[in-house]
C-alpha positions in Angstrom: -24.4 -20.4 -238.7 -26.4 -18.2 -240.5 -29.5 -19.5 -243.4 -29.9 -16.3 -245.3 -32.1 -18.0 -247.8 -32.8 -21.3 -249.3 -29.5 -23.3 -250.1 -27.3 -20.4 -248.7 -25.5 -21.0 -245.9 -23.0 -18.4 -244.0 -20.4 -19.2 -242.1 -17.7 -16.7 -239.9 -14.3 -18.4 -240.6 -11.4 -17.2 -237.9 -13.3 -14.0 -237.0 -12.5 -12.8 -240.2 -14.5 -13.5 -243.1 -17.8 -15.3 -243.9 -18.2 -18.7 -245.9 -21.1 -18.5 -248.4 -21.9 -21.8 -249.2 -24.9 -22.3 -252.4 -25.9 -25.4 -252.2 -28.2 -25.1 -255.4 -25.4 -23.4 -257.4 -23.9 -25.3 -259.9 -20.1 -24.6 -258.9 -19.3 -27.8 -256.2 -19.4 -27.1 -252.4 -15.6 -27.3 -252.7 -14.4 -24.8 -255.3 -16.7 -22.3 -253.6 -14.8 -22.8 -250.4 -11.4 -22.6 -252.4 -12.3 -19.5 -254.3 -13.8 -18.4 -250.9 -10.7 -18.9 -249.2 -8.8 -17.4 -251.9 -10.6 -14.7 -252.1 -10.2 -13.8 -248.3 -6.3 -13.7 -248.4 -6.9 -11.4 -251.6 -8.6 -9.0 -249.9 -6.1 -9.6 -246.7 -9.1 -10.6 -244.6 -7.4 -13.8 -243.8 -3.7 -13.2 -242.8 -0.2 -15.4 -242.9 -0.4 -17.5 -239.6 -4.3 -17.2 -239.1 -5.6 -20.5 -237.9 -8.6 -22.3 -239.7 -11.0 -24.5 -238.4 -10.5 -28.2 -238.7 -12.0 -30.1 -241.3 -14.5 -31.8 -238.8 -15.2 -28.4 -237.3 -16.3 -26.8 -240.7 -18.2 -29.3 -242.4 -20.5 -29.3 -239.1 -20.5 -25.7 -239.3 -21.6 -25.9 -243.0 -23.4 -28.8 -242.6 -21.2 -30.2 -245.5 -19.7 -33.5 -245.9 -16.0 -34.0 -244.2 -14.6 -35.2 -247.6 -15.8 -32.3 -249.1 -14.0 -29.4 -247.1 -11.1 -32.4 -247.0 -10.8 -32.0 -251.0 -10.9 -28.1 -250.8 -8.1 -27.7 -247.9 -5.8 -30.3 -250.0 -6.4 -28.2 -253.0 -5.4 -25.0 -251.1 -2.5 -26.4 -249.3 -1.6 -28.1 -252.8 -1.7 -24.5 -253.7 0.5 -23.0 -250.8 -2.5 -20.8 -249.8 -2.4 -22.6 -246.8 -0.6 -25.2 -244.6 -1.5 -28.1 -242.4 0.8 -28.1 -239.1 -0.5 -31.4 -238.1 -2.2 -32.0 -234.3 -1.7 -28.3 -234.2 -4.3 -27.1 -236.8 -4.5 -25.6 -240.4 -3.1 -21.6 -241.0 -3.0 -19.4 -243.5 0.3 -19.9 -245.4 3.1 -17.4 -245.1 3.3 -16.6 -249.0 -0.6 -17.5 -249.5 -1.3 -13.8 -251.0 1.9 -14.6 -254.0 0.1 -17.9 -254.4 -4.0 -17.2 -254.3 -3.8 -16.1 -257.7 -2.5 -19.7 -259.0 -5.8 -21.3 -260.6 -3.9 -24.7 -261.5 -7.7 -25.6 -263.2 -7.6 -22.1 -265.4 -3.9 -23.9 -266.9 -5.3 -27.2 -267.6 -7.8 -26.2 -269.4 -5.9 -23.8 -271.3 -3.5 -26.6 -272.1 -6.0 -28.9 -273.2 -8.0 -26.5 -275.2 -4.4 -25.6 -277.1 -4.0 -29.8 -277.7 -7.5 -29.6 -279.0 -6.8 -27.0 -281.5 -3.9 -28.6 -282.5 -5.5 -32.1 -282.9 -8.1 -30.4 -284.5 -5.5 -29.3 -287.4 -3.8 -32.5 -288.3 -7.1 -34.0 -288.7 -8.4 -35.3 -286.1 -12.2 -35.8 -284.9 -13.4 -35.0 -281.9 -14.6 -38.7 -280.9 -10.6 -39.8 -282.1 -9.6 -37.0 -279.5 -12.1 -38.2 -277.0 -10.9 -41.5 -277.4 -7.3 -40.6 -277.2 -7.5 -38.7 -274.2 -9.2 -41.4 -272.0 -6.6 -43.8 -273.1 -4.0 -41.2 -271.9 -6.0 -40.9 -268.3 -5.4 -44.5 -267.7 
């Protein structure tokens, strides 16, 4: 592991490509690693069948919280970027370069923005919206 200055950390993942993690950024510890990840089987840095480290394994490395690289490899696998083989370890998906573009975040808000406008145009305020949409979250 590699401090290259305050709140950066660098990390070499499967020989291949380097984890940048900000710790003062504003982006959360996890989308960096997803977009990270994402971006490494973009550029074809990380290859279908390349194994990852364990959860465990990289949050020591990091010096991050389990949970944390827990929610980003459940995010990727959610996205088929990458796949979880059980006892055996966590690889780079077979069809993980078709599927690193998918930003299911990028369509939600897209969606919700589009309900907005439309809200918007029959009247609506934006505390009836507010108030809507946390009675449609529970």
């Amino acid at each position: 592991m590699l401090t290259v200055s305050e709140g950066v950390t660098i990390k070499e993942v499967s020989n291949a490509m380097n984890i940048a993690i900000d710790i003062e950024s504003d982006t959360p510890i996890f989308t960096q690693l997803v977009e990270q990840i994402k971006q490494g089987v973009a550029s074809k840095k990380l290859q279908p069948g390349m194994s990852l480290p364990s959860i465990r394994q990289l949050a020591n490395e990091l010096g991050v919280n389990p949970n944390t690289v827990s929610k980003a490899y459940k995010l990727l696998e959610r996205d088929s970027v990458i796949i979880g083989k059980g006892y055996r370890g966590t690889f780079i998906h077979d069809e993980a370069l078709e599927h690193c573009e998918i930003d299911l975040n990028a369509t939600a808000l897209c969606v919700i923005t589009d309900s907005i406008k439309k809200l918007r145009e029959l009247g609506l305020t934006d505390s009836e919206i507010r108030n809507a949409f946390t009675s449609a979250m529970k």
